[in-house]
N, C-alpha and C positions, 0 to 999 in steps of 0.2 A: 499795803503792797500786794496782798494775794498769795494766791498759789505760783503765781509767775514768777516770782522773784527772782530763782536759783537759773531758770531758763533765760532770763534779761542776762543777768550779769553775766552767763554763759557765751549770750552771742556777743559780748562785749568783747571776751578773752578770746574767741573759738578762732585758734590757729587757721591761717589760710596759706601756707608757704608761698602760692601763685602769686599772691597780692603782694608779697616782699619783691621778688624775683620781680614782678611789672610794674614798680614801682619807676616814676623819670628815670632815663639813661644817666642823666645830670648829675642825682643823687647817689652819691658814694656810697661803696657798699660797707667801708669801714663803719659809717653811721648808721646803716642798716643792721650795722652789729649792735652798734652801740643801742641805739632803741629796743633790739634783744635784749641786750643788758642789765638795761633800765627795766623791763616789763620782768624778770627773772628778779630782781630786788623788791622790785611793787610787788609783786607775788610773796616774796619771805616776810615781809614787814606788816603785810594786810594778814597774812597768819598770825606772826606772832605778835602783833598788838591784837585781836581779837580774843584772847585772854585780858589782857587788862581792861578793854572794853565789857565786856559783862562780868568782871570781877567781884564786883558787889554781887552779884545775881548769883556767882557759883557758890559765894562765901555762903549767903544765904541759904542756898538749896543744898549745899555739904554739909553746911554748918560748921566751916571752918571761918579762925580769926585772924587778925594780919599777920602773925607770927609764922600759923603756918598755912597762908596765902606765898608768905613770903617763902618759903619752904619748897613750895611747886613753883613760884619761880625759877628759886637759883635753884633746883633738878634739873632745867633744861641751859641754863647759863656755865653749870657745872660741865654737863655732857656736850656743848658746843666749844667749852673751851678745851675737855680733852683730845678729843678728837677733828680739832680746828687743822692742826699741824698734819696730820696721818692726811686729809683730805687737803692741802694743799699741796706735799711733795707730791698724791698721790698723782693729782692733776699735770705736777710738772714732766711726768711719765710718761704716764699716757694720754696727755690732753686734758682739755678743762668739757671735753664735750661728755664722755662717758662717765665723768665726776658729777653735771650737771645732771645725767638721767637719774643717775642712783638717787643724788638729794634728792629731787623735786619727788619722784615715785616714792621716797623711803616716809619723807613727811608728809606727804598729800595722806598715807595710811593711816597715821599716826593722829591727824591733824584728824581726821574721821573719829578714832579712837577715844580720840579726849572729850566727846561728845557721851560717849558710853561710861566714863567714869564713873560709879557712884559712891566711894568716898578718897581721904589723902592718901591713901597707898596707893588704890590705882590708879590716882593723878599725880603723884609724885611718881610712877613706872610708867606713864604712858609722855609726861612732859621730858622727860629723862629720855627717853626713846627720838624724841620727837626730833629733841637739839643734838641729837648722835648724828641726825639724819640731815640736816638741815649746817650741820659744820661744814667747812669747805668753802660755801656759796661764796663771800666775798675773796677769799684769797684765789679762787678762781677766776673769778669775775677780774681781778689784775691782772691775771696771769695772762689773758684774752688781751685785753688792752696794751699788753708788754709785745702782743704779737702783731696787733691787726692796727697799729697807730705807730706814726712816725714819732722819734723822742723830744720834737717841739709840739707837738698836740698833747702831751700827755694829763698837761695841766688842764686842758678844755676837756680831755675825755672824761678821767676820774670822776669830777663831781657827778656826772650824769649814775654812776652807781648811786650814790648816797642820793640823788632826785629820787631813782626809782625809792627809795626806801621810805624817804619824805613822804610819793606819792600813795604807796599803799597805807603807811599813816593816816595819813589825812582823811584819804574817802574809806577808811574803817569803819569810823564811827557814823557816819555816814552810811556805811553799808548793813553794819555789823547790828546796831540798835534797834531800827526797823522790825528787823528780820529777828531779834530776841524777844522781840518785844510781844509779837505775833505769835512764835512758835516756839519760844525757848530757848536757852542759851546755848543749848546743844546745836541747835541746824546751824547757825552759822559756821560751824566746825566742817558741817558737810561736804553744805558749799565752798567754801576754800577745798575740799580734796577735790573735789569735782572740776576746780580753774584749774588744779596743780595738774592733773591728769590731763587735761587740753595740752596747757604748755609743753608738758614730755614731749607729743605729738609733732610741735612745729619743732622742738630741737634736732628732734633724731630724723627729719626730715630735709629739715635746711640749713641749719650750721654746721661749720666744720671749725676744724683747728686755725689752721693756717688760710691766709689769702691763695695760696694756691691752689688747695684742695677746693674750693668753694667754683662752683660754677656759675658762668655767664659775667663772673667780674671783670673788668678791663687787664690788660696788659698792663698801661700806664698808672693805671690806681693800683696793681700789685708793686710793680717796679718802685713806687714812690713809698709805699710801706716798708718790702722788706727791704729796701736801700737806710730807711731812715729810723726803723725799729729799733729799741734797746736788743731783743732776741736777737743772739750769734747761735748760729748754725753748729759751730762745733763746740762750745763750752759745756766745759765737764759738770757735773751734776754736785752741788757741795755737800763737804762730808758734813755731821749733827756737829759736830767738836768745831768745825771751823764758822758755822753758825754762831756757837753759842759759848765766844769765845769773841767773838765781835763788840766792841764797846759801844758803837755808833746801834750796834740792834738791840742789846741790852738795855741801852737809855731807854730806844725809844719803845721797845714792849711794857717799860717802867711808867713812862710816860702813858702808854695807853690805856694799863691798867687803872691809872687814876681818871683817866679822858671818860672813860665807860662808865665811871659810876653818875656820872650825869647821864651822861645818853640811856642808860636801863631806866634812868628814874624817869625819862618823858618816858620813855618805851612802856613800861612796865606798872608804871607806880601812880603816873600822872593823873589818870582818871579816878583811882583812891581818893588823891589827895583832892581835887576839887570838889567833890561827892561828901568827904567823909571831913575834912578841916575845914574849905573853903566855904560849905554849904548850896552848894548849885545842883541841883537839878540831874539826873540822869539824858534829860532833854535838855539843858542848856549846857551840860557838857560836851554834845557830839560839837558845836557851833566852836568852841573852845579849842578842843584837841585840832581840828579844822585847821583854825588860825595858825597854833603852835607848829605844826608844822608845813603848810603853805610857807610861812618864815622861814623853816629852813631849807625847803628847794633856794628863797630868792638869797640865801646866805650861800648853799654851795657853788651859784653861781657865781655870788661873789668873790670867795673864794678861788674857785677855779679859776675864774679871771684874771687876780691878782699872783695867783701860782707861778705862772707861765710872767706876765709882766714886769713881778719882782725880778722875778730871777733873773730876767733879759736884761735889765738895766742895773740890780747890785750885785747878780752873782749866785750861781745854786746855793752856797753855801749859808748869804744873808738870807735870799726870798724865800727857801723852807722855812726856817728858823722863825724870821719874821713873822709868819701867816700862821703858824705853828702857835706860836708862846700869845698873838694879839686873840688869837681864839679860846685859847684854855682862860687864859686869865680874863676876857670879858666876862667869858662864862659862869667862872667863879664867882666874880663879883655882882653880877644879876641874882644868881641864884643867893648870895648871902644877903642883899636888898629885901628877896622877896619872903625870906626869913626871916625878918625882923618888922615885916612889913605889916599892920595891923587890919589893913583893908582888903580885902578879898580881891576887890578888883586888880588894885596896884600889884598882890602879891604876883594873879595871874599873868599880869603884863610883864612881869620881872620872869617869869618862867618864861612866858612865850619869847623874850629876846637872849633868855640865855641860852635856847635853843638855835637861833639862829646866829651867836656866836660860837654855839657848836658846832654848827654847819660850815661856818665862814672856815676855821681852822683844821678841821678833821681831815679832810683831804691831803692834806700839805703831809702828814702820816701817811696814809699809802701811795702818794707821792716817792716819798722817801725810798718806800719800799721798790718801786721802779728805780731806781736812781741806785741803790745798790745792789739789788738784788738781780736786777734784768735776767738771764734765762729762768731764776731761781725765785722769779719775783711770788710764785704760789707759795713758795716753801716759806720765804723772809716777809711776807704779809702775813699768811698763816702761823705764823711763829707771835708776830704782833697783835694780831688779831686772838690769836688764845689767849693771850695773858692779858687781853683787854676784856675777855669774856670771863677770865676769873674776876676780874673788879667788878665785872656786873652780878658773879657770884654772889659775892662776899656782901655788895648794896645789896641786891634783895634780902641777904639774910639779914643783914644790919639792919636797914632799913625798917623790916618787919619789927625787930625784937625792941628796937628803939619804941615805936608808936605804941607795940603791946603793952610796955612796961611803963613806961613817962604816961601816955596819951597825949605826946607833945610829938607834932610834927614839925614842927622851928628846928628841935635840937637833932634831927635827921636829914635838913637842910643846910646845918652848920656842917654836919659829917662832911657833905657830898661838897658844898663850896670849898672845905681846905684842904680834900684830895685835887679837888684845882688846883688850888694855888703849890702845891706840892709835883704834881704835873710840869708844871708850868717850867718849875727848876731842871727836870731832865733834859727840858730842849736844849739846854746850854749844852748837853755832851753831847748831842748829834750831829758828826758830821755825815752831809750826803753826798761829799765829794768824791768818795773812793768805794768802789766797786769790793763784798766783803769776794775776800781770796785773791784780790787784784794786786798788782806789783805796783810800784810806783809809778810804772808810766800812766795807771790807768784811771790815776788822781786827778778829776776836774780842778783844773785852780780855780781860785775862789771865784773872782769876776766874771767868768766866763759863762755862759747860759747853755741850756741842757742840748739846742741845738747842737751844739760844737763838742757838744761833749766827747771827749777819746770811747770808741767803742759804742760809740752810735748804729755806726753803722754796722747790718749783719755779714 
């Protein structure tokens, strides 16, 4: 690849706010969010899979073992989940745009930092740093979509977050190998701060909060948002006791914490395990991880698809539920196939589709969190999304001490399938019909779809 490498992929990312702004009259500027959106997830996910991408290589050069590989993991799974909540009411405050700057500048440093490591403490204090900094991102990123999308898109908006996430996945390995391959497992740390530092640039430039604030949008494309948004103008901020005191939030933060210990184990683990169990190749796992998650963009769409179409024909109340429990549990059950699986390839294939039965159902989850939460939708994701981030905790550290002690990765595969199927049981307590702190009038009945919903409108 060269010396060019960091400069290519730079003009790939390098903000142009004019080129949004001239973009066809035609093209909605809601979707010109949403493509922010998307490229703001592809940015967190090409960071933080770029650890498990040269994870063998750091292990190597620290001289550290899965135990505590697994250790600097969950440092930063730890520190995203504590500060996941403080970075979504934060946003509900004062916007999701000034939450945005801080991540993106706080991790593009950090993300530089973990380059300079040289052994587990200061990669357990700079990965710990990293996820303090980088907490927020998705409960924001609803919080945005709760504002800038009328309450019948919402099921097409969401997935387009977890695409972005998909897509920075995907072309990591892709990116990230090359470029370690060449120059060490450090530079690709660089580059990633160096795209994070672009994107600041187009945000503080061109995004605002609200359709209103945003210039050169139509009239009729504002008017058709804040007409059709879950966001009310005058709803009061909720207090932490009436959050967490919700039985419908409770399920489903319960619920997420078991959802995550699959999704850290692609994110985080996956490249171990086809390197280190399956026997493939550092070069034929970039083609692998590829796949895996290519599958899950074409699952969020699916997903997304069916969000919005359940619910229009059986009812918010089935079409969460439904899309919700057929996701956790494929998932499950892929992942325990490819556990017991004897053949490398087959085991691969079982991973690569329980990813994209991850994809298919995860959504329907911050779904939810629109659908209860609306003004408060940063606070009641981020609420979900920390205790989804402690389950990714607890999998890395599991995960690791299992493989160190056993040298059996099957029986760290069974962990992760029966927090599935354990998941799978909280969807029964979620309902997404009522609004938390709403009175009874503000109860969706069951049949009714998110369009019509009471309190649609701002």
């Amino acid at each position: 690849m060269g010396f060019f490498v960091p400069s290519k992929i730079w003009f790939v990312y390098e903000p142009n706010p004019r080129f949004i702004d001239q973009m066809p009259t035609n093209f909605p500027y809601r979707f010109r969010v949403l493509i922010f959106l998307c490229s703001l997830t592809t940015l967190t996910y090409l960071d933080r899979v770029s650890i498990s991408i040269v994870g063998v290589r750091i292990k190597a050069g620290l001289g550290l073992n899965n135990a505590q590989f697994g250790q600097v993991l969950a440092s930063f799974a730890l520190a995203y989940a504590l500060f996941e909540i403080p970075s979504g009411a934060w946003g509900d405050r004062i916007g999701p745009r000034a939450v945005f700057i801080r991540i993106v500048l706080w991790w593009s440093l950090f993300t530089a930092l973990t380059g300079l490591a040289t052994g587990l403490i200061s990669l357990l204090l700079i990965r710990f740093l990293f996820g303090m900094g980088e907490a927020g991102t998705m409960p924001n990123c609803v919080l945005v979509i709760s504002r800038w999308f009328p309450a019948g898109e919402t099921g097409r908006a969401l997935p387009w977050m977890g695409i972005g996430t998909q897509i920075g996945a995907a072309i990591a390995p892709l990116i990230i190998i090359p470029i370690a391959s060449r120059f060490g497992w450090q530079m690709p740390f660089y580059v990633n701060a160096a795209i994070g530092l672009g994107w600041v640039l187009i945000c503080s430039l061109w995004f605002r909060n609200f359709p209103s604030q945003m210039r050169h949008i139509p009239a009729s494309e504002r008017e058709l948002i804040e007409s059709g948004s879950r966001y009310r103008k005058h709803q009061a901020m909720l207090s932490w006791k009436l959050i967490f005191s919700n039985r419908s939030l409770l399920s489903l933060m319960a619920m997420y914490f078991c959802f995550q210990w699959a999704n850290y184990f692609f994110v985080a683990w996956m490249p171990v395990y086809l390197q280190e169990k399956l026997h493939y190749s550092e070069k034929e796992t970039g083609p692998i991880i590829f796949i895996l998650f290519v599958v899950g963009i074409f699952g969020l769409l699916l997903g997304g698809f069916c969000i919005d179409w359940v619910a229009r024909r059986k009812g918010l109340f089935f079409g969460r539920r439904f899309i919700g429990m057929v996701g956790i549990g494929l998932c499950g059950l892929a992942i325990f196939f490819a556990a017991i699986s004897e053949r490398a390839g087959i085991s691969a294939s079982c991973l690569v589709a329980a990813n994209g039965f991850y994809s298919f159902g995860v959504m329907s989850a911050f779904a939810v969190c629109t659908d209860i939460g609306r003004n408060n939708a940063g606070t009641v994701s981020g609420a979900m999304n920390s205790c989804g981030q402690l389950g990714a905790f607890f999998l890395a550290l599991v995960f690791g001490e299992i493989v160190n002690k056993t040298n059996r990765f099957d029986t760290a595969l069974f962990v992760i399938a029966a927090a599935q199927f354990i998941g799978l049981l909280f969807w029964l307590m979620i309902d997404p019909r009522k609004q938390i702190g709403s009175g009874p009038d503000d109860e969706i009945p069951s049949g009714q779809s998110p369009e019509a919903a009471p309190g649609s409108r701002a």
